[in-house]
C-alpha positions in Angstrom: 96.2 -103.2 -119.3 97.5 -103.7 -115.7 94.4 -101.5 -114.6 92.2 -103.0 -116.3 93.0 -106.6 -114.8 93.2 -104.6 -111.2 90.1 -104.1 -112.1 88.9 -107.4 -113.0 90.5 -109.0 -109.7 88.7 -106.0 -107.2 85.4 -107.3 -109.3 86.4 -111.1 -108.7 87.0 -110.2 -104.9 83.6 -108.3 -104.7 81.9 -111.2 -105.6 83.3 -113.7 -103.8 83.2 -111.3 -100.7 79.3 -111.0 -101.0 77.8 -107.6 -102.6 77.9 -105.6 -99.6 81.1 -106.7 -99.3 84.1 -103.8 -98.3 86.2 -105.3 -101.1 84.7 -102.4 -103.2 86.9 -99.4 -102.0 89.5 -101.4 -103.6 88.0 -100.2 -106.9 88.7 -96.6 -105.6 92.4 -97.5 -104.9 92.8 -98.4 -108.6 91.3 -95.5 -109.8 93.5 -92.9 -107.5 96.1 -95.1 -108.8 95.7 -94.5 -112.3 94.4 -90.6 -111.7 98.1 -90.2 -110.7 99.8 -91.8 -113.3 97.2 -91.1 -116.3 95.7 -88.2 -117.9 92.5 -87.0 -116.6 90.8 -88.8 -119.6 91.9 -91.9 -119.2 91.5 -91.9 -115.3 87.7 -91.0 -115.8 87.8 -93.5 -118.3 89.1 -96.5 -116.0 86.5 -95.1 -113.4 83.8 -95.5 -115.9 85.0 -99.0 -116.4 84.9 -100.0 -112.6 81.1 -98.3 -112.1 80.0 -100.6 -115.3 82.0 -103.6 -113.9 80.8 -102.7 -110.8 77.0 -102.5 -112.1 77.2 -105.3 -114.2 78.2 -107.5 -111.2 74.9 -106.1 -109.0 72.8 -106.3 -111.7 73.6 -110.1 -112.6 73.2 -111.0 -109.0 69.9 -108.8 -108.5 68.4 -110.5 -112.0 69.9 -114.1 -111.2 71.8 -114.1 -113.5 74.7 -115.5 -111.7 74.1 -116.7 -108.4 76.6 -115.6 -105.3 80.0 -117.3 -104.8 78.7 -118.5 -101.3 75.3 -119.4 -102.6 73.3 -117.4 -99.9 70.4 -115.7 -101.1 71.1 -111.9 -102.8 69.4 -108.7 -101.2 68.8 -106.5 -104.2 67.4 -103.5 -101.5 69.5 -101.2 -101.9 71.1 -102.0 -105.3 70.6 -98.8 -107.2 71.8 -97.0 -104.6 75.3 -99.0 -104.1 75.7 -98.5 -108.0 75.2 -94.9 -107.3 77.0 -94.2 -104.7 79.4 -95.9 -106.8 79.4 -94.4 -109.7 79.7 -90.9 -108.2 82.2 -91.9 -105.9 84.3 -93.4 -108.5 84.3 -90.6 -110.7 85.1 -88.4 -107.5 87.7 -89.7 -106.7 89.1 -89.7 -110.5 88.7 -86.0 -110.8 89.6 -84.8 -107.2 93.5 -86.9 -107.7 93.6 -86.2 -111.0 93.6 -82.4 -109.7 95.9 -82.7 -106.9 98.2 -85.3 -109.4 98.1 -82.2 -111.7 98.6 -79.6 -109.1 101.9 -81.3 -107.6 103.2 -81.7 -111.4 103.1 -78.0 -111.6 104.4 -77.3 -108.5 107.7 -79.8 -108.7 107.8 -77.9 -112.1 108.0 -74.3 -110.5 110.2 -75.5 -107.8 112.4 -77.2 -110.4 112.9 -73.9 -112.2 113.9 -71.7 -108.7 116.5 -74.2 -107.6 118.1 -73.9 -111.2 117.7 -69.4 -110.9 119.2 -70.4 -107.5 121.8 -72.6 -108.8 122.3 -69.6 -111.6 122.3 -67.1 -109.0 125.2 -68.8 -106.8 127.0 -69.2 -109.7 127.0 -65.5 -110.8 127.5 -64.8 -107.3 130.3 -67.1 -107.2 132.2 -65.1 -109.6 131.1 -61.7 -109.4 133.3 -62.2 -105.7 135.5 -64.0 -107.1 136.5 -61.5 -109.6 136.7 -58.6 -106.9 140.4 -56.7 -106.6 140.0 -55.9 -103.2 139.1 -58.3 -100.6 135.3 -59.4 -99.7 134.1 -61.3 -96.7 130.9 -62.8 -95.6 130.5 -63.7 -91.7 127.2 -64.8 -89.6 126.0 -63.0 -86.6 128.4 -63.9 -84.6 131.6 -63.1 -86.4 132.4 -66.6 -88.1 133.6 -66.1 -91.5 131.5 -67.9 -93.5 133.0 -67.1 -97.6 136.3 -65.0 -98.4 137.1 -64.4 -101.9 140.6 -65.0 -103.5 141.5 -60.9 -102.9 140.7 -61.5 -99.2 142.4 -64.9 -98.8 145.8 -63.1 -100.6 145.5 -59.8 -98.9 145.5 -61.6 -95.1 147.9 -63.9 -96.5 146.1 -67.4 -96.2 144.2 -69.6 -98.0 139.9 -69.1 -98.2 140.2 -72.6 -96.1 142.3 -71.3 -93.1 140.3 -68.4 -92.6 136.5 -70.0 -93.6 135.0 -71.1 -89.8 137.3 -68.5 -88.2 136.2 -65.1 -86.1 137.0 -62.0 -87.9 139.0 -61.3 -84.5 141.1 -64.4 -84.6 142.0 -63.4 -88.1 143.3 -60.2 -87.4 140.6 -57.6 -89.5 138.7 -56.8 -85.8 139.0 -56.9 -82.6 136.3 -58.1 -79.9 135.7 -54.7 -78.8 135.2 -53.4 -82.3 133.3 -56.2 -83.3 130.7 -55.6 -80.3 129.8 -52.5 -80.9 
């Protein structure tokens, strides 16, 4: 319904902006608008509904059927091939977001379903370590201890937060020399 009266104001605007008037590509905006929120269908549909309210609004000018808003004579030259252009653009534009609306759906689907194997991951992870007897460690590059697991934290005697941010060296399990080579 809200479409639908979009619609109706773009048309109202059209013709009180003249027929060649650039108030048309609002007609486009309300169709991408609906391609991303409706199915396919439905978007092709409201596209069909703005080239016939589109057409119907040339055609009653070109036949004097109504006369312009400003009352200025109507140049019916190129009418057909506005209502053309139109059309094809309108339904253009339908299919081409309804594509990319349906492509993104699928890909925030996919991406939902690796962060929850990540989140499943980290949690097995999580207590695979955590499970460990002996003592288990994970540093960067550069020596910082990044995880310890309980084992570790008991065997050097701390807790996992003392020793997490700390070099291995200032810890006691290398020295700088070792750790170098």
């Amino acid at each position: 319904v809200q479409l639908t009266a979009d619609l109706c104001l773009v048309t109202a605007l059209v013709y009180f902006g003249s027929a060649s008037s650039a108030f048309s590509v609002l007609y486009i905006v309300v169709i991408a608008v609906a391609a991303v929120f409706l199915p396919s269908r439905s978007a092709l549909g409201l596209a069909n509904l703005a080239s016939a309210m589109y057409a119907l609004l040339m055609l009653s000018l070109q036949h004097g059927w109504i006369q312009t808003a400003d009352g200025a004579p109507f140049d019916s030259g190129f009418v057909s091939y506005n209502m053309v252009v139109h059309v094809v653009g309108f339904n253009a534009v339908a299919l081409l977001v309804s594509h990319v609306s349906r492509s993104m759906n699928v890909a925030q689907r996919k991406l939902e379903e690796k962060r929850q194997d990540l989140a499943r991951l980290e949690t097995f992870h999580r207590d695979v370590t955590a499970s460990l007897s002996s003592g288990l460690a994970t540093t960067d590059e550069n020596g910082i201890v990044n995880t310890i697991n309980p084992a570790g934290a008991r065997i050097l005697g701390q807790t996992a937060a003392e020793i997490t941010g700390q070099l291995l060296c200032e810890i006691g399990i290398r020295t700088d020399a070792a750790w170098a080579r």
